[in-house]
C-alpha positions as CSV (number, residue, x, y, z in Angstrom):
1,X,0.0,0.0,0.0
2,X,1.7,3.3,-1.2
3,X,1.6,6.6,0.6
4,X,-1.6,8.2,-0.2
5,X,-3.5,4.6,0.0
6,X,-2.6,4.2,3.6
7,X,-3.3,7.7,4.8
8,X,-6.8,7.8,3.2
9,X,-7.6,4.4,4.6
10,X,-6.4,5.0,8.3
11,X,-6.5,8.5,8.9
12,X,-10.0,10.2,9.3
13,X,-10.9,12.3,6.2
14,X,-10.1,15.5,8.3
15,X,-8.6,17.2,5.3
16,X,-8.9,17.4,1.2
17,X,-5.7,16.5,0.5
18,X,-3.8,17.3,-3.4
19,X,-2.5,14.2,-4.0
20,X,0.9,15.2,-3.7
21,X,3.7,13.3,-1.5
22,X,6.2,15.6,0.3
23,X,9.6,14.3,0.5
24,X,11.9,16.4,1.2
25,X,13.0,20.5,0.7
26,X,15.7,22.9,0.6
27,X,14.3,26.6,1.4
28,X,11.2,27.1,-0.9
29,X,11.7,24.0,-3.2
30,X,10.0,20.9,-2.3
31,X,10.8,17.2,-4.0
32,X,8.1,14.8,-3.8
33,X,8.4,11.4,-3.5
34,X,8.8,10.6,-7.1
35,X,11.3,13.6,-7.9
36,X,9.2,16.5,-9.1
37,X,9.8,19.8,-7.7
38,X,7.6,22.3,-6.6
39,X,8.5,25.8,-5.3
40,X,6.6,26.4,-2.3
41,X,4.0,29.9,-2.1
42,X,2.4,28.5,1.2
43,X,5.4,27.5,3.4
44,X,3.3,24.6,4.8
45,X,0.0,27.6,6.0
46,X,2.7,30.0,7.1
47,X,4.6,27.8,9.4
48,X,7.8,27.0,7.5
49,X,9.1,30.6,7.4
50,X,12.6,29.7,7.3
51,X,11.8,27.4,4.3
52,X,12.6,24.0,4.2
53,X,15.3,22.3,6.5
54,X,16.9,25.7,7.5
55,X,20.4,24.9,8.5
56,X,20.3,27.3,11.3
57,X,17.1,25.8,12.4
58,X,17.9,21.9,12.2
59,X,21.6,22.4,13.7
60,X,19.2,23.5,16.7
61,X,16.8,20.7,16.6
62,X,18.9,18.3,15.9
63,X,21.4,19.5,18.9
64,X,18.7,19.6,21.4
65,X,16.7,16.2,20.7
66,X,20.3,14.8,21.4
67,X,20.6,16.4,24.7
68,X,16.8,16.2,26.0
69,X,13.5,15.6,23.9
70,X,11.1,16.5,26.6
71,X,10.6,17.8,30.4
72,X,7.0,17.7,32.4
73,X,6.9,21.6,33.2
74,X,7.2,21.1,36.5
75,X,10.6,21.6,36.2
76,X,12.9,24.2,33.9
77,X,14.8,23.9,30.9
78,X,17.2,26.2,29.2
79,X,15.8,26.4,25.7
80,X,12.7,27.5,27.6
81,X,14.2,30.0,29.6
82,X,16.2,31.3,26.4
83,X,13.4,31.5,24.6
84,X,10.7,33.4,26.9
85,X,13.7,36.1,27.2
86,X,14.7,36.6,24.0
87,X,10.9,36.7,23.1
88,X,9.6,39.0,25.6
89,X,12.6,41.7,24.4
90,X,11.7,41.2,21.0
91,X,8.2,41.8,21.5
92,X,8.0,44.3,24.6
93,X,5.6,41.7,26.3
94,X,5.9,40.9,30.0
95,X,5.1,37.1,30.1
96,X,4.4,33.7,28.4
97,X,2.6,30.7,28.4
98,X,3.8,28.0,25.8
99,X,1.6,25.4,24.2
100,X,1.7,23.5,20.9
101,X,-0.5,25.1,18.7
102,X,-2.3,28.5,17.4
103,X,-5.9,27.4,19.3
104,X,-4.2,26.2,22.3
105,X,-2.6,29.5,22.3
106,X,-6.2,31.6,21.7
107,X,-7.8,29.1,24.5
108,X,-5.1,30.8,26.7
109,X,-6.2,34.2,25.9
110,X,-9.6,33.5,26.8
111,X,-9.3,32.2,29.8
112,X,-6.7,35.3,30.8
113,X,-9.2,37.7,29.9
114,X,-11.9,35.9,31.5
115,X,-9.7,35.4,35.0
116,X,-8.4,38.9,34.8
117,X,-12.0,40.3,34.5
118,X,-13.0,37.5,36.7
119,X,-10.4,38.5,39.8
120,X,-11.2,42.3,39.3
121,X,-14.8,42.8,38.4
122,X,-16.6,39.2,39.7
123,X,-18.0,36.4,37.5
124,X,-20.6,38.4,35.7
125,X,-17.9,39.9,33.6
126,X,-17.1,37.3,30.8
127,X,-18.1,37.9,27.4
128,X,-15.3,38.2,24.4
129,X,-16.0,40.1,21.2
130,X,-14.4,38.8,18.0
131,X,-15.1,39.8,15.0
132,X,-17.2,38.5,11.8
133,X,-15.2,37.3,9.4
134,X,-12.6,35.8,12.1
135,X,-11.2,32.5,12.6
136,X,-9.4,31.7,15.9
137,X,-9.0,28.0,15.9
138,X,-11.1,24.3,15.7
139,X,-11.1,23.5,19.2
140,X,-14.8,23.9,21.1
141,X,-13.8,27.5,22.4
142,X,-11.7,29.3,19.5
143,X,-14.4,27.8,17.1
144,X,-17.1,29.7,19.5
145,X,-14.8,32.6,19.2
146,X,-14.8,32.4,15.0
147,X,-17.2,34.3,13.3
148,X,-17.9,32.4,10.6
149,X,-21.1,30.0,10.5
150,X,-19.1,28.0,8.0
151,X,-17.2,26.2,10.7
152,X,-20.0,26.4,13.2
153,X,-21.9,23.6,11.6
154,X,-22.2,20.1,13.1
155,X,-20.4,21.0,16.5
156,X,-23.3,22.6,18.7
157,X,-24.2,23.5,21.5
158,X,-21.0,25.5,21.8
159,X,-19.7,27.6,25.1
160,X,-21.8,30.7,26.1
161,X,-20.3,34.2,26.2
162,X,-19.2,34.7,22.6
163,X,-20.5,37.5,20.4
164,X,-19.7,39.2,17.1
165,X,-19.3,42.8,15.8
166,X,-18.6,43.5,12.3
167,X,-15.1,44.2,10.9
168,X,-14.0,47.6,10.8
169,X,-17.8,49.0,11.9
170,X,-17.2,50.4,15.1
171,X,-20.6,51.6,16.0
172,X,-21.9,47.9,15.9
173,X,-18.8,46.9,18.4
174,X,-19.6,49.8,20.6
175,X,-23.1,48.3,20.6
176,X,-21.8,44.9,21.8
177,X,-20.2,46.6,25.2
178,X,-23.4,45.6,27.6
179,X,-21.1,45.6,30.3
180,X,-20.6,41.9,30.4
181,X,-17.1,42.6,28.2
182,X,-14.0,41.4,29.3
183,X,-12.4,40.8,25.9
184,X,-12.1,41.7,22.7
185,X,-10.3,39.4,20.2
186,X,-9.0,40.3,16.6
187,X,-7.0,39.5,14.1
188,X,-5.6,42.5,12.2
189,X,-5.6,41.0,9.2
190,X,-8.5,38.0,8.8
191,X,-5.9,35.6,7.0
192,X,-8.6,32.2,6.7
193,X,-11.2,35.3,6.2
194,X,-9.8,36.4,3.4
195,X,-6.6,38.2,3.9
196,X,-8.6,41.6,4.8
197,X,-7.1,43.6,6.7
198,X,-8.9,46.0,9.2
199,X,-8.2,49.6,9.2
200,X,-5.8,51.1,11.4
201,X,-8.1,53.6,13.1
202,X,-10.6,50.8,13.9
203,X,-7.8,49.0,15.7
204,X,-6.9,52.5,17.3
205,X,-10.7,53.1,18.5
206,X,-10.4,49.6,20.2
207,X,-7.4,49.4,21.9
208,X,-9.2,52.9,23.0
209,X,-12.1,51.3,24.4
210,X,-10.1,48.6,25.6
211,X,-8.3,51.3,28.0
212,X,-11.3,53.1,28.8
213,X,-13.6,50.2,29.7
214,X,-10.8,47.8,31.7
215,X,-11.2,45.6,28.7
216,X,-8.3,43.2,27.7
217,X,-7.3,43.7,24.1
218,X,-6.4,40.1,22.4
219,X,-4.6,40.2,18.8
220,X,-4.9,36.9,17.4
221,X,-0.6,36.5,15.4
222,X,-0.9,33.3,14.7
223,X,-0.5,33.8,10.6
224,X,0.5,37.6,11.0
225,X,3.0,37.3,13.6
226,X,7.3,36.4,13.5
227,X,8.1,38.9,10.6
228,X,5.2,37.8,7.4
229,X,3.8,41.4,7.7
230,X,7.4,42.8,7.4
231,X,7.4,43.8,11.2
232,X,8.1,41.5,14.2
233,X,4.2,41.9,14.9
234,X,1.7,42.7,12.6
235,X,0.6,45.4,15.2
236,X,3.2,47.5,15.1
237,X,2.1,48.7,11.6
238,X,-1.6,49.0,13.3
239,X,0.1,51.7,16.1
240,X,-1.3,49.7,19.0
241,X,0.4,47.0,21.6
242,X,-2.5,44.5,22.5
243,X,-2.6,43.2,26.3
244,X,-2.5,39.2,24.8
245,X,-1.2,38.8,21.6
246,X,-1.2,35.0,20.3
247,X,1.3,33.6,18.0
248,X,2.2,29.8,16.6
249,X,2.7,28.5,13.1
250,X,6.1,30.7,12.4
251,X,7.6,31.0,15.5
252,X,8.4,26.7,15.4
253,X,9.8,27.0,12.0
254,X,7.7,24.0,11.0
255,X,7.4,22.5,14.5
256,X,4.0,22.1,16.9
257,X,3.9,25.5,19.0
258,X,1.6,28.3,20.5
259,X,2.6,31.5,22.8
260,X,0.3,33.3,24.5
261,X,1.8,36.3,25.3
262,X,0.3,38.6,28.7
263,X,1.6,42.9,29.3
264,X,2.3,43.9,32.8
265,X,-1.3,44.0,33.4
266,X,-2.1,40.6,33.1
267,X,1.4,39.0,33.8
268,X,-0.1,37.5,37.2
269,X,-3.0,36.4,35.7
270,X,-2.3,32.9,35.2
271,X,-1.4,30.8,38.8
272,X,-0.1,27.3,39.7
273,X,-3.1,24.7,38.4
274,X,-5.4,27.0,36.7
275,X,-3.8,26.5,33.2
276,X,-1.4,24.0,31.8
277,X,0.2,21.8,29.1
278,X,1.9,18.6,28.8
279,X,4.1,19.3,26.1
280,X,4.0,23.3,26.1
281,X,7.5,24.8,26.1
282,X,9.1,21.1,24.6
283,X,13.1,21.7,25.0
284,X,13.3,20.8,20.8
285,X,10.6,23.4,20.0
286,X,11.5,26.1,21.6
287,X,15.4,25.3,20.7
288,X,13.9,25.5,17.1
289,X,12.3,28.5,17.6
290,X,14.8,30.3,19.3
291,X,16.6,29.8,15.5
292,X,13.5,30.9,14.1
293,X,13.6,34.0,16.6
294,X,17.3,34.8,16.2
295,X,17.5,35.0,12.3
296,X,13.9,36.9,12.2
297,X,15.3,39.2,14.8
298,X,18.7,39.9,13.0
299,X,19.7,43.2,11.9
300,X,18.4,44.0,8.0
301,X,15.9,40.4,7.7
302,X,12.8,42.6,8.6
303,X,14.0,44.6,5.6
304,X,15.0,41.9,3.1
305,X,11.0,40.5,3.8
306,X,9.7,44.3,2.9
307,X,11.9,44.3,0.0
308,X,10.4,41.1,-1.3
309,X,7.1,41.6,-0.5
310,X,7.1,44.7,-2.6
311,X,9.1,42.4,-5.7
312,X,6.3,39.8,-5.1
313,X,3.3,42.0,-5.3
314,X,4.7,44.6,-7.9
315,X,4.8,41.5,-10.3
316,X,1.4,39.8,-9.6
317,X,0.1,43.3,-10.1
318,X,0.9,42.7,-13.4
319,X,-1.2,39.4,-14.2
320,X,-4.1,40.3,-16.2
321,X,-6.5,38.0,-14.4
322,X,-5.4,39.1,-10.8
323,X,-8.1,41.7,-10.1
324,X,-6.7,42.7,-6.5
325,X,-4.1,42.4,-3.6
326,X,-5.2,42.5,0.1
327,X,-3.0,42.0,3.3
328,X,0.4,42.7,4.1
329,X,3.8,42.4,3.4
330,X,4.2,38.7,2.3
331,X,0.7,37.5,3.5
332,X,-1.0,38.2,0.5
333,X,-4.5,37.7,-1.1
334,X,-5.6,37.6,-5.0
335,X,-9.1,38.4,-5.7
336,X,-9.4,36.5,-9.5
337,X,-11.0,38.3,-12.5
338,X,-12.8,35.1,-13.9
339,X,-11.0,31.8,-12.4
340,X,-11.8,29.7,-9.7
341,X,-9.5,29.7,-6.4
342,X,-9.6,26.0,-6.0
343,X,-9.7,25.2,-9.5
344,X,-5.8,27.6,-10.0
345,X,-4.7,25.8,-6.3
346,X,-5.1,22.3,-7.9
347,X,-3.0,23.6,-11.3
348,X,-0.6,25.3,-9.7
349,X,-0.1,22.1,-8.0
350,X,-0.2,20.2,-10.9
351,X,2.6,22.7,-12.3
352,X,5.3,23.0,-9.8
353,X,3.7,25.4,-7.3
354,X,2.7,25.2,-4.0
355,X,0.0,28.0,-3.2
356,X,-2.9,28.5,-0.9
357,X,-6.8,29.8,-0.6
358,X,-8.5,32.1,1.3
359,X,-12.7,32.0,0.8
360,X,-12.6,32.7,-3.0
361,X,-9.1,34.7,-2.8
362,X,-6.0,32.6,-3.7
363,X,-3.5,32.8,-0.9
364,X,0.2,33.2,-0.8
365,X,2.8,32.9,2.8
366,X,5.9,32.5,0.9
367,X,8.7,31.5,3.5
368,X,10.4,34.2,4.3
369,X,13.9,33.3,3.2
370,X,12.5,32.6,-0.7
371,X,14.9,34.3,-2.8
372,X,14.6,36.2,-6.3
373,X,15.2,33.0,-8.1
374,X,12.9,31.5,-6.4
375,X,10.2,33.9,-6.7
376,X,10.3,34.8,-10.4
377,X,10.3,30.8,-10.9
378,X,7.1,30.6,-9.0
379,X,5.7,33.7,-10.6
380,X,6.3,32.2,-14.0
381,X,4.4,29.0,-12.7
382,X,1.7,31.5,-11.6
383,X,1.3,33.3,-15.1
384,X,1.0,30.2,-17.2
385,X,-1.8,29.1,-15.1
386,X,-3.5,32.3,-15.1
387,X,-3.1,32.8,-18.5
């Protein structure tokens, strides 16, 4: 039984798979199992940012599952340490929780802004706003959290204390504030949604509110954050620090991980046994990530990814059949004149290249180490298919 037969006969049909094998890569080319290359637009949903096998990266993991592959949290390890420090300077955030992935992560947030509120303010304090059009995980509570029936069907009832204002209409999130408020939870830019950004001054007029009201302000990184905007944080650009800010996917360079990050004001939050996670803060993760963190983090990268975000999207600007760009930096969305998402995913595929969707947008998260070469190959894939 080859690859594909095996993994459609024992693994639930979670996913509709391309039927592609991955082999093995080298920064943004990938071999399959038959020896066709690809280059790679998607970077594995954002999380391979350093491309594939990264010496840097795998010199790390590699060092570190030699040493020690694992320690129950009740004790410390040094990759942990290294990387809470070199994260929280990076980022200007007080304190951390690690867990494996970008829900686990949002989960955290929740339940910080619900304690916080909960400690201050008493237990009638514990609704979160999110947004419509958001997408904050698959688990019970981040899927309560998305606003987007799409994913809601099938899974009922799900948790109370969730409601929805609309994207970038601040009248109807001001109408949402009933007193019962303790969060509010956004994504600057809605990648699953559709790679929309919101608008600065909406982000402004909440972390506004936020401060006013005694709210806690959550930014959902999980595909914006580790450098795919062009800044550390996606934020930055928006003017605003949140008081939780999530991130996974890029930080592990291709490895299971999600931070919940906490400011001053809600670094005592969390307390022995009222969160936790068995492999949160894994010694090979975070020795991976502090690779990940380190080359991000280096003088001139941030730069290099502005530089080739505006190569990138000065180029597809120039495709006939793309229509429009959103997002930022190298999270980019293509609104088609006349083709099908799904349909130019599958030939892309079919043609060498490895790129994404978004609702009816075709989606590109380039790793952020792709070079020119690499690019203009892709782009030519990308032409020929849109042609």
């Amino acid at each position: 039984m080859n690859t594909i037969q095996a993994t459609d006969q024992y693994t639930m049909k979670a996913f509709g798979r391309i039927p592609l094998v991955e082999a093995q890569g080298k920064n943004c080319t990938c071999t399959d199992e038959n020896g066709k290359t690809y280059i790679d637009f998607g970077s594995g949903i954002g999380c391979n940012v350093l491309g594939w096998s990264n010496d840097a990266w795998v010199n790390a993991v590699c060092s570190q599952v030699q040493k020690l592959q694992h320690a129950c949290n009740y004790y410390y390890t040094q990759p942990q340490a290294e990387l809470a420090e070199k994260l929280a300077k990076a980022t200007g955030f007080s304190r951390m929780f690690f867990g494996n992935s970008g829900a686990e992560a949002n989960e955290c947030a929740i339940k910080v802004a619900r304690k916080y509120s909960s400690d201050k303010y008493g237990k009638e304090r514990g609704t979160v706003i999110s947004l419509v059009n958001s997408f904050h995980g698959r688990t019970i509570a981040t899927l309560a959290a998305t606003g987007q029936d799409v994913f809601h069907q099938y899974f009922y009832p799900f948790p109370t204390g969730h409601v929805f204002a609309k994207a970038n209409d601040l009248d109807d999130l001001k109408s949402k504030l009933d007193g019962t408020v303790c969060g509010i939870m956004i994504e600057v830019i809605q990648g699953e949604g559709g790679v929309c950004a919101l608008d600065q001054d909406y982000v402004q007029a909440i972390r506004k509110i936020c401060d006013e009201q005694d709210i806690i302000l959550i930014i959902d990184e999980v595909q914006t954050g580790c450098g795919r905007t062009g800044t550390f944080l996606a934020q930055e650009q928006f003017g605003v620090q949140a008081d939780v800010t999530t991130m996974a996917k890029a930080i592990g360079g291709g490895l299971p991980i999600g931070i919940c990050l906490v400011n001053e004001k809600c670094a005592d939050v969390i307390t022995p046994g009222t969160h936790g996670s068995t492999f949160g803060g894994n010694p090979v993760v975070c020795a991976g990530a502090v690779a990940v963190l380190d080359t991000v983090t280096a003088p001139g990268f941030l730069d290099s990814v502005k530089e080739k975000a505006a190569y990138l999207r000065g180029e597809l600007e120039k495709i006939p059949e793309i229509e429009s760009l959103s997002g930022i930096g190298m999270m980019i969305g293509m609104t088609l004149k006349t083709k099908d998402a799904h349909d130019v995913m599958v030939a892309a595929n079919d043609a060498g290249l490895l790129v994404l969707t978004a609702k009816e947008k075709l989606r590109l998260l380039p790793p952020l180490t792709i070079t020119k070469e690499e690019m203009d190959a892709g782009l030519a894939i990308l032409r020929k298919v849109l042609a």
